[in-house]
C-alpha positions as CSV (number, residue, x, y, z in Angstrom):
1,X,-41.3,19.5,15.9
2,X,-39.7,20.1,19.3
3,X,-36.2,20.1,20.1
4,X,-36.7,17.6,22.5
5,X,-38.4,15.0,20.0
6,X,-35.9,16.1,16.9
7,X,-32.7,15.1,19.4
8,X,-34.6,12.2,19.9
9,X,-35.3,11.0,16.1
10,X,-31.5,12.5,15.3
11,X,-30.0,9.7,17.8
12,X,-32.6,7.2,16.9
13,X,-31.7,7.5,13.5
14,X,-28.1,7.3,14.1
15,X,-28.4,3.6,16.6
16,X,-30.3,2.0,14.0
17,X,-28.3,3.0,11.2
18,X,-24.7,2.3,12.7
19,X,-24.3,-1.2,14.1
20,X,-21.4,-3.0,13.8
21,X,-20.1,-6.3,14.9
22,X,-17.1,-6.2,17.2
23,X,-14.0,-8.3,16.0
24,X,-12.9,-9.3,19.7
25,X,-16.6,-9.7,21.7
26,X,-18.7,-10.8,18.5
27,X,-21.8,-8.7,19.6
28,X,-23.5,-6.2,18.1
29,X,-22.7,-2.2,18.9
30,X,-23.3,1.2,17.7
31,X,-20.7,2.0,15.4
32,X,-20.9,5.2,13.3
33,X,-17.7,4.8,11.8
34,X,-16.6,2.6,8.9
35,X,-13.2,-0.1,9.0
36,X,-12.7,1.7,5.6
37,X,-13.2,5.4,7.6
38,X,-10.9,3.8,10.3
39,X,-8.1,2.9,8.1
40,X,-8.4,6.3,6.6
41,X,-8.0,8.0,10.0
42,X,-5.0,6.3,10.9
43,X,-3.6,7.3,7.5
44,X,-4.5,10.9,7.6
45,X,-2.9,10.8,11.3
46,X,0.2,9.2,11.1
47,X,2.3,11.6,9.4
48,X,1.0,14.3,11.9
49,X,2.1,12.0,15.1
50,X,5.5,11.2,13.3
51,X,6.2,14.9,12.6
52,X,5.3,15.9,16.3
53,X,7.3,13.6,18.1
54,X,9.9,12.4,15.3
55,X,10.7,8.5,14.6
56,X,13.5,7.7,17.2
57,X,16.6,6.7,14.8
58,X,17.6,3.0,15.9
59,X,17.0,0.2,13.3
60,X,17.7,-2.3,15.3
61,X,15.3,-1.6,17.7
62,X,12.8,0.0,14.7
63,X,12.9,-4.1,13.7
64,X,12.5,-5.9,16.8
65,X,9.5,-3.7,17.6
66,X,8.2,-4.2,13.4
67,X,8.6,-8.3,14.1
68,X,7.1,-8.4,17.2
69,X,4.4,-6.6,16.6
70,X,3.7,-8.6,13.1
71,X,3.9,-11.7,14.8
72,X,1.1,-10.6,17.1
73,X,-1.2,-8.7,14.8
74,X,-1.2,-12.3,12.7
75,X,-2.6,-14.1,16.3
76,X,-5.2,-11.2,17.0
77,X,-8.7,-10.5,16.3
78,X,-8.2,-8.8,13.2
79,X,-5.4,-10.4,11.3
80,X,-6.5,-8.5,7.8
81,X,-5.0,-5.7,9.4
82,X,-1.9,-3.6,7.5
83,X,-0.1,-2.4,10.9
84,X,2.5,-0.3,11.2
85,X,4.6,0.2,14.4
86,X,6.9,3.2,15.4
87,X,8.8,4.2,17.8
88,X,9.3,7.9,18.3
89,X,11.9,10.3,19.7
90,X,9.9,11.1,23.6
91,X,11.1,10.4,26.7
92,X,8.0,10.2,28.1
93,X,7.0,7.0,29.0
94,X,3.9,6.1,27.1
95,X,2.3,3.7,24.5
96,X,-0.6,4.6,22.5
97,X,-2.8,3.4,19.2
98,X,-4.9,5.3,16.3
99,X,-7.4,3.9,14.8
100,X,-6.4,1.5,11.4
101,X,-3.4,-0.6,12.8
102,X,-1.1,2.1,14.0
103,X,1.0,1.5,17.1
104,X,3.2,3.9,18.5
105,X,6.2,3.4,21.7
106,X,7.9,6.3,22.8
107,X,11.7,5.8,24.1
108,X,10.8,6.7,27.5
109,X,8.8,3.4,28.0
110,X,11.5,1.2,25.5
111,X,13.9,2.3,28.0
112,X,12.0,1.3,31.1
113,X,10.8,-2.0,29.9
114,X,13.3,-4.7,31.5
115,X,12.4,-7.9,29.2
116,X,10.8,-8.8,26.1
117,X,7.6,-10.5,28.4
118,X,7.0,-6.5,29.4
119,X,7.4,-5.0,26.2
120,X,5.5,-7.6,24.4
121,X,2.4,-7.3,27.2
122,X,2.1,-3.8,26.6
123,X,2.3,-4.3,22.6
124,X,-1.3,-6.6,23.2
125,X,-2.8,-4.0,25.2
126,X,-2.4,-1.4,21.9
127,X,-2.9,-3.8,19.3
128,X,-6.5,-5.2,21.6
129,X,-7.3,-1.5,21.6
130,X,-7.1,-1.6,17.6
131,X,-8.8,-5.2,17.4
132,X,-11.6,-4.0,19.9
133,X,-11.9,-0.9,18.0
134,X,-11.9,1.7,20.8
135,X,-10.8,4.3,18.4
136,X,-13.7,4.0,16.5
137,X,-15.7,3.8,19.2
138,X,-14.8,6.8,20.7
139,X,-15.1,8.7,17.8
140,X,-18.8,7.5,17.9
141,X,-19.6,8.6,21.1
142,X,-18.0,11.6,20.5
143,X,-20.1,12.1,17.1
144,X,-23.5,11.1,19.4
145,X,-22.5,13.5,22.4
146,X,-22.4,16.1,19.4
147,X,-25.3,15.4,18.3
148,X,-26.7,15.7,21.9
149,X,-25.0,19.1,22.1
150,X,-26.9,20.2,18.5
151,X,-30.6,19.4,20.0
152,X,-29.6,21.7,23.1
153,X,-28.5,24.5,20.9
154,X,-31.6,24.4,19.0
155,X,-33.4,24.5,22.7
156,X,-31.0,27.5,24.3
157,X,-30.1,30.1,21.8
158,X,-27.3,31.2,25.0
159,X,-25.9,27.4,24.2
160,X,-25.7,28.6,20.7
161,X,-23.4,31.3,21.7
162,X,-20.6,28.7,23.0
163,X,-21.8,25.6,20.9
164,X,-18.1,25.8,19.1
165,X,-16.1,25.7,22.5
166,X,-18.6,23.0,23.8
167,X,-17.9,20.7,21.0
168,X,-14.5,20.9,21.7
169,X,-15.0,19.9,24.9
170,X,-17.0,17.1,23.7
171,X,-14.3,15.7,21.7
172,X,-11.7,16.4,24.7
173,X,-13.7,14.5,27.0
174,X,-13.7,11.7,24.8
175,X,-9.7,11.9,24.0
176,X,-9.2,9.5,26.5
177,X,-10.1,5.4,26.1
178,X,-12.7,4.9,29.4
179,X,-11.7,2.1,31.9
180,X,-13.6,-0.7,30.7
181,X,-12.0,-0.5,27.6
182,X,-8.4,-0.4,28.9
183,X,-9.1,-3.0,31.4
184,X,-10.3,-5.2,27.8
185,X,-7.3,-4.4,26.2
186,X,-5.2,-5.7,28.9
187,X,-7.3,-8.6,29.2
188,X,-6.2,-8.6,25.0
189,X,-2.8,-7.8,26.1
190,X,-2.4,-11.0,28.5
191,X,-4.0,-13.3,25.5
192,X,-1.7,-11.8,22.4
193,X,1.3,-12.0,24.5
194,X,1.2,-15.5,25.5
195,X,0.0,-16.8,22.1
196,X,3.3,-15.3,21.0
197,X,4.9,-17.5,23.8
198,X,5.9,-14.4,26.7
199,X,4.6,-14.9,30.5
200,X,2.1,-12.6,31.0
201,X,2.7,-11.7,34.2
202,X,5.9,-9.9,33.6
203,X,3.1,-7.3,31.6
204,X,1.9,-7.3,35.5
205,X,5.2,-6.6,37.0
206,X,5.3,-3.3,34.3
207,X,2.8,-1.8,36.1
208,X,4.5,-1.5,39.6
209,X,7.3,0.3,37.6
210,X,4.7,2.6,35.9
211,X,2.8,3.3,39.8
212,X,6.7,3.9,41.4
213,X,7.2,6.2,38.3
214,X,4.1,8.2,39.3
215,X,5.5,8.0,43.1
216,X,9.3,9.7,42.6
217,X,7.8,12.3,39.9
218,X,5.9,13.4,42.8
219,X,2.4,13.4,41.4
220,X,-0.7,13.2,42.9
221,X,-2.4,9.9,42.0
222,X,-5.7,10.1,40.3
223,X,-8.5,8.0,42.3
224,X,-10.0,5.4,40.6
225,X,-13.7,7.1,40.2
226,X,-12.1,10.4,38.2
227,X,-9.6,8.5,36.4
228,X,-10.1,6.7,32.6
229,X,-7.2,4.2,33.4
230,X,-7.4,1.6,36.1
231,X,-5.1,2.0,39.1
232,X,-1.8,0.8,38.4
233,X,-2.1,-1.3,41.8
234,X,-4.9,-2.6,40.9
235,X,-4.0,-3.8,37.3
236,X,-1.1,-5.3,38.9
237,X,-3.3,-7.6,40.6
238,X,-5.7,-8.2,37.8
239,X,-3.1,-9.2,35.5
240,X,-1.3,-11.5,37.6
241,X,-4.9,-13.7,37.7
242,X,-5.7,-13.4,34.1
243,X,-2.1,-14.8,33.4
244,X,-2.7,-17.5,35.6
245,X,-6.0,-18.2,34.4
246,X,-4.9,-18.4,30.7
247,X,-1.4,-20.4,31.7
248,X,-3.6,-22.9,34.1
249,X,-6.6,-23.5,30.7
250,X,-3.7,-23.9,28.5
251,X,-2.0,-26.6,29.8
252,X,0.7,-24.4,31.1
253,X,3.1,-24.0,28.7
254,X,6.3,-23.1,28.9
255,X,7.2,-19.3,28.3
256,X,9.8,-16.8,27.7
257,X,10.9,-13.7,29.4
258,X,13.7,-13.1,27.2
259,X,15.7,-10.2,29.8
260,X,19.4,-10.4,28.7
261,X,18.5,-10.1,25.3
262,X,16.1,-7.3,25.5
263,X,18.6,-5.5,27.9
264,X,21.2,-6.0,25.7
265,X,18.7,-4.1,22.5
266,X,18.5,-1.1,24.3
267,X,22.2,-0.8,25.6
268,X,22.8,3.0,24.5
269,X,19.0,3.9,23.9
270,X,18.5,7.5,24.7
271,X,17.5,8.2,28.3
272,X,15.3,11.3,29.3
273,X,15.0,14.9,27.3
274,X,17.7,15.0,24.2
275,X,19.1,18.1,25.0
276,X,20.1,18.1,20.9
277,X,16.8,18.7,20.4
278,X,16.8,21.9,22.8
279,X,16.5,22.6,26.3
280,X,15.3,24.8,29.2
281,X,18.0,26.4,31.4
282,X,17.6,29.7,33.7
283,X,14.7,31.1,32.3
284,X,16.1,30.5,28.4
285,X,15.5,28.2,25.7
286,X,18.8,26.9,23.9
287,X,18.6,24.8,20.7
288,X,22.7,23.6,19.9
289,X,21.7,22.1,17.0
290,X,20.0,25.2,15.5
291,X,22.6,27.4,17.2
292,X,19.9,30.1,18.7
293,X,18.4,31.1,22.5
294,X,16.0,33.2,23.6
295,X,14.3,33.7,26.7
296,X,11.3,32.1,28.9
297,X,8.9,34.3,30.7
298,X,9.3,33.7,34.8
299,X,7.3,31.1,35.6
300,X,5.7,29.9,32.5
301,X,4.7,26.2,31.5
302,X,6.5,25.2,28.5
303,X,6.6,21.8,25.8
304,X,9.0,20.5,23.4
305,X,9.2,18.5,20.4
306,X,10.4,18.2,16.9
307,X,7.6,20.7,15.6
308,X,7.5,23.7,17.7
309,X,8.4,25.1,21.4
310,X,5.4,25.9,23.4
311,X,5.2,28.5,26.6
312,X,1.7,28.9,28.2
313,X,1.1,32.0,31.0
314,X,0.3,30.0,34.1
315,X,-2.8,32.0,34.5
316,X,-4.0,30.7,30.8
317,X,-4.4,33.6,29.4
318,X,-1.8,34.1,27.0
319,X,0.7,31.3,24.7
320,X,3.9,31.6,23.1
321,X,5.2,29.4,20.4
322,X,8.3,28.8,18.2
323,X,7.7,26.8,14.6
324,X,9.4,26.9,11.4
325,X,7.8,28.8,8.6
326,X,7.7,28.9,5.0
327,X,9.1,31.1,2.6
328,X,12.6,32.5,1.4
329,X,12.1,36.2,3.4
330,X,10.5,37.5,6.1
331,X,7.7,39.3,4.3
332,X,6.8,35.7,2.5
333,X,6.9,33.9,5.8
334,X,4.5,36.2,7.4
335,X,2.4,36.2,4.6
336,X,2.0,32.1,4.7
337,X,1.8,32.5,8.3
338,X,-1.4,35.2,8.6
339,X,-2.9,32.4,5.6
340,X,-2.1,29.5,7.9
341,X,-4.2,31.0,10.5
342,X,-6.7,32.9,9.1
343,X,-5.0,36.3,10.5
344,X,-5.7,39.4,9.7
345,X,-2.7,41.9,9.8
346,X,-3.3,44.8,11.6
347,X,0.2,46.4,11.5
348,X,3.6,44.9,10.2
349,X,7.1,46.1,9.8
350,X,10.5,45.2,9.0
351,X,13.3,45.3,12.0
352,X,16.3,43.3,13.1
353,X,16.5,41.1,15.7
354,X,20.5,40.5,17.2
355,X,21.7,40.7,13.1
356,X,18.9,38.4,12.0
357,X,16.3,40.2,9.2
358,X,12.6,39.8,10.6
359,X,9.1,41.4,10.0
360,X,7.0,41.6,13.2
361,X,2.9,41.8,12.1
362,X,0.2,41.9,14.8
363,X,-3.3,40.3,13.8
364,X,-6.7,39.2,14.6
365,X,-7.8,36.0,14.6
366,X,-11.6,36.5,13.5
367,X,-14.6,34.8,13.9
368,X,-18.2,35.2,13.6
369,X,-20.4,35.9,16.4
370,X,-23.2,33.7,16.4
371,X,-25.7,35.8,17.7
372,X,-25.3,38.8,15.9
373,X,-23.3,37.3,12.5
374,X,-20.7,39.9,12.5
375,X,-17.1,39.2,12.7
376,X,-15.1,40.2,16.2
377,X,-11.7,39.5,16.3
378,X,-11.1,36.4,18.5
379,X,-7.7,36.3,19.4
380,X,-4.9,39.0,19.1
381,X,-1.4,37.8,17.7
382,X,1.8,38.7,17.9
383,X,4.7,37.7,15.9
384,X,7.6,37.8,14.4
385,X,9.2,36.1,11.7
386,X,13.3,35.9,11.9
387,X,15.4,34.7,8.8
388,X,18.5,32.6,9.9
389,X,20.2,32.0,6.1
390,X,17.6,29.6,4.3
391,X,15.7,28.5,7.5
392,X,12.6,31.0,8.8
393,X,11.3,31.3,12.7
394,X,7.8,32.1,13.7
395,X,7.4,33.4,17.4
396,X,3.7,33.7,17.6
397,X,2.4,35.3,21.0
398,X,-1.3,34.9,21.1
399,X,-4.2,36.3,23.8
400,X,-7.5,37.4,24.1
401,X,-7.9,40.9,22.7
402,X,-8.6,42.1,26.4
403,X,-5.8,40.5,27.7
404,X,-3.5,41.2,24.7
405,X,-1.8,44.5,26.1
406,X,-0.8,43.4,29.0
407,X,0.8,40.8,27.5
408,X,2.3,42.1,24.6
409,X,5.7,43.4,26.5
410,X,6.3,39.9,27.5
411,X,5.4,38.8,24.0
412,X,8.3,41.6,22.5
413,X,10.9,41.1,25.3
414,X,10.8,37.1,24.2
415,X,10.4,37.6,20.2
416,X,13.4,40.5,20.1
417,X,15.8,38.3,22.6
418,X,16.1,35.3,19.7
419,X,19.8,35.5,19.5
420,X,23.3,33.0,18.6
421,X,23.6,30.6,20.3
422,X,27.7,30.9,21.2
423,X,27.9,29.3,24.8
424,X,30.5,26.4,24.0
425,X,28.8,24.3,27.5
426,X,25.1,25.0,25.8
427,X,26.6,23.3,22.4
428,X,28.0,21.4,23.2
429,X,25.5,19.6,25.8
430,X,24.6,15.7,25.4
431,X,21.7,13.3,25.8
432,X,22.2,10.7,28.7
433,X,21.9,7.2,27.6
434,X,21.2,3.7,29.2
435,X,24.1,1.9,30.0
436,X,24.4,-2.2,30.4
437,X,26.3,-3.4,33.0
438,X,27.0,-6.9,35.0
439,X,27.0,-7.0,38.2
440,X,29.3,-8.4,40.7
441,X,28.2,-11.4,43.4
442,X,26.9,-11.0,45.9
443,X,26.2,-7.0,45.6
444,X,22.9,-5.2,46.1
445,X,22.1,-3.0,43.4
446,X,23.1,-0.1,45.5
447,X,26.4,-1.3,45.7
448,X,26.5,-2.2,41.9
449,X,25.1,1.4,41.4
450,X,27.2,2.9,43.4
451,X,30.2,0.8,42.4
452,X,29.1,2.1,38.2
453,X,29.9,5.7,39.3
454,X,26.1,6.6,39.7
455,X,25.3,9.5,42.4
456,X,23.2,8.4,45.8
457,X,20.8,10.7,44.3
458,X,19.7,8.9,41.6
459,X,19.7,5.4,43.1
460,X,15.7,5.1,43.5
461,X,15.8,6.4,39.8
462,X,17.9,3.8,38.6
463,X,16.0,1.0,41.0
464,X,12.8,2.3,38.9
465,X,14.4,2.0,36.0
466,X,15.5,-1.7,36.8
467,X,12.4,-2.2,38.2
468,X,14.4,-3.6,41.2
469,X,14.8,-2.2,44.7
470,X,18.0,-0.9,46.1
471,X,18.2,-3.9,49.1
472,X,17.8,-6.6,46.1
473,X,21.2,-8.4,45.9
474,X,22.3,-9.2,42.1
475,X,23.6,-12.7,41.2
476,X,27.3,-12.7,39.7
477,X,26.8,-11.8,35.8
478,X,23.3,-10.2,35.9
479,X,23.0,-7.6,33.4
480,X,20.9,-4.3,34.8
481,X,21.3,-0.8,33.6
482,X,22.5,2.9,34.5
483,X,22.6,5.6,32.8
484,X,25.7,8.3,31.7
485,X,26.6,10.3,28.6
């Protein structure tokens, strides 16, 4: 049997096996994953979202966004559904949905939403990607494209060499939902939102804010042809018909925007990075909570969250991280940590860092060559592991074994400057928040702006936020935000 005609019988095998009928369109589709494999992927992966992000601490807005989204799961294709809704602890401005009923809104877009009509059109575009099942859809094509991938490994035994890299390409070139099925869900998004009785074409009016976003941050826009999500321009114009169309077949009813009393919900949400939860500064990473700095190599990209601090060389050849550990010493925490990874330790030994106890180990990462079967070591590690009273610190510096050398001084300098934290202007640094305010007759929102003690410098930022511009002139007791400490 060639390789040719086995890929063919494996995928054969696999269409006839796996269709499914889809909740929203009704027709048949290849579906190689279960609604009882679904729910369990959503379960598996929620606690891992939650802990990488954090749940953003607000009950009040916690609730609106649990009744909201309730009320609209009841309306939608697939009522049966248990979902859950969170909002977690990211200025980033983003929405997003795993497969089983689990929606997720960051802060960053809570805080640029300027009614309930916008926040609720963007809730139907996650909960149609549930419905529609795009999730499990693209786990399908992912489990297809592997199977593609298997019958041209069998064909090239030089495939063979890389096949594990490839098929983590596969699944991050399916990581993103393709355009046709966001421009369903927002097709989903303009239906679930009215039938909960919000205009539609505020959900529209989002995307401008989203496109001017993209403007002032100073990225390059993505064309349409190499890009999974619609033009923002473009969906603005979409939108604005499909809300027509569905206002004009029903009758037109009559429906809400709701913008006072969404404004007056986020009044003090949290408003870009929380610097309580560390922060970037001249080269140097300070944490006040956690009391402790250390530095940042020149020019290297770096992530925060909840779970760990990354750095990445700009060149991509080497990455630091920071991470909590488990274990009561040092010795025990590197221990867990070489079994975490799969390291083995190469050489380790006990030293202290600024007063902290700490055991530094280097390691291999190994794996298996596939041509040969014999183990090479895949990636070189440094770390060390730092005891601050009952809480334990993993720096973990990490590059090719070619590359490892060269990086290593960078890797030591970072590790063995982890120090206190005493700077009383690094502890005691606060999180901006979004500020209500009402604005005087016949002001522009310049004038209200500048009127609220906000810098000329951050004008277009707060016009964005708004999702006004500066020239527009605000009635007397309209409610629009700024920001301050």
């Amino acid at each position: 049997m060639t390789s040719r005609f086995l890929l063919s019988a494996l995928t054969a095998s696999l269409l006839l096996s796996g269709c499914a009928t889809n909740p929203v369109t009704g027709k048949r589709e290849v579906m190689l994953v279960s609604k009882g494999q679904e729910l369990a992927m959503g379960q598996q992966s929620d606690p891992a979202v939650t802990a990488q992000f954090g749940l953003y601490p607000d009950q009040k807005i916690q609730a609106f966004i649990n009744d909201k989204g309730k009320q609209m799961g009841a309306i939608s294709h697939r009522p049966d559904l248990a979902y859950q809704f969170r909002v977690v602890d990211s200025p980033v401005i983003n929405a997003f949905a795993i497969p089983g009923g689990y929606v997720y809104f960051t802060r960053g877009i809570m805080a640029h939403f300027n009614n309930e009509a916008q926040f609720a059109g963007v809730l139907g575009h996650e909960i149609g990607h549930v419905t529609a099942r795009h999730s499990a859809k693209q786990q399908t094509n992912a489990i297809i494209g592997q199977v593609g991938l298997m019958g041209a490994m069998i064909a090239s035994p030089r495939l063979a060499q890389f096949g594990e890299q490839a098929m983590q390409g596969m699944q991050l070139l399916f990581l993103k939902f393709g355009r046709d099925d966001e421009s369903q869900s927002d097709e989903l998004g303009v239906e679930y939102s009215s039938k909960i009785g919000y205009d539609a074409n505020e959900m529209a009016d989002f995307f401008q804010t989203l496109q001017r976003q993209q403007q002032q941050s100073g990225a390059e826009p993505i064309p349409d042809f190499l890009s999974t999500h619609p033009n923002p321009a473009d969906r603005y114009a979409r939108v604005h018909q499909l809300a027509a169309q569905w206002q004009q077949s029903n009758g037109k009813p009559k429906l809400a925007v709701n913008r006072d009393q969404y404004l007056r919900l986020i009044d003090g949400i949290t408003y870009g990075e929380d610097p309580r939860q560390g922060f970037v500064e001249n080269n140097a990473f300070y944490h006040p909570e956690l009391k402790f700095q250390f530095p940042v190599p020149q020019g290297w990209k770096h992530q925060n969250s909840p779970q760990q601090f990354q750095m990445a060389d700009p060149a991509g050849k080497a990455l630091m991280m920071l991470m909590l550990a488990p274990g009561a010493t040092p010795e025990e925490a590197a221990q867990a940590l070489a079994k975490q990874f799969s390291l083995q330790v190469v050489e380790s030994r006990k030293l202290t860092v600024h007063g902290f106890p700490a055991v530094a180990f280097v390691a291999d990462q190994v794996q298996q060559d596939q041509q040969t079967g014999q183990q090479v070591a895949g990636v070189r590690v440094l770390s060390y592991l730092i005891q601050d009273g009952k809480t334990m610190y993993a720096l973990i510096g990490a590059a090719a074994p070619a590359d490892f050398a060269g990086y290593a001084p960078v890797f030591t300098s970072t590790m063995e400057g982890f120090q206190r934290l005493t700077e009383a202007n690094k502890l005691n640094r606060q999180p901006e928040h979004v500020r209500i305010r009402t604005a005087k007759a016949g002001q522009t929102l310049a004038q209200n702006l500048t009127a609220n003690g906000v810098p000329a410098k951050r004008h277009e930022e707060m016009a964005i936020l708004n999702g006004m511009q500066l020239s527009d002139k605000l009635g007397r007791g309209l409610l629009f935000k700024v920001v301050g400490k």
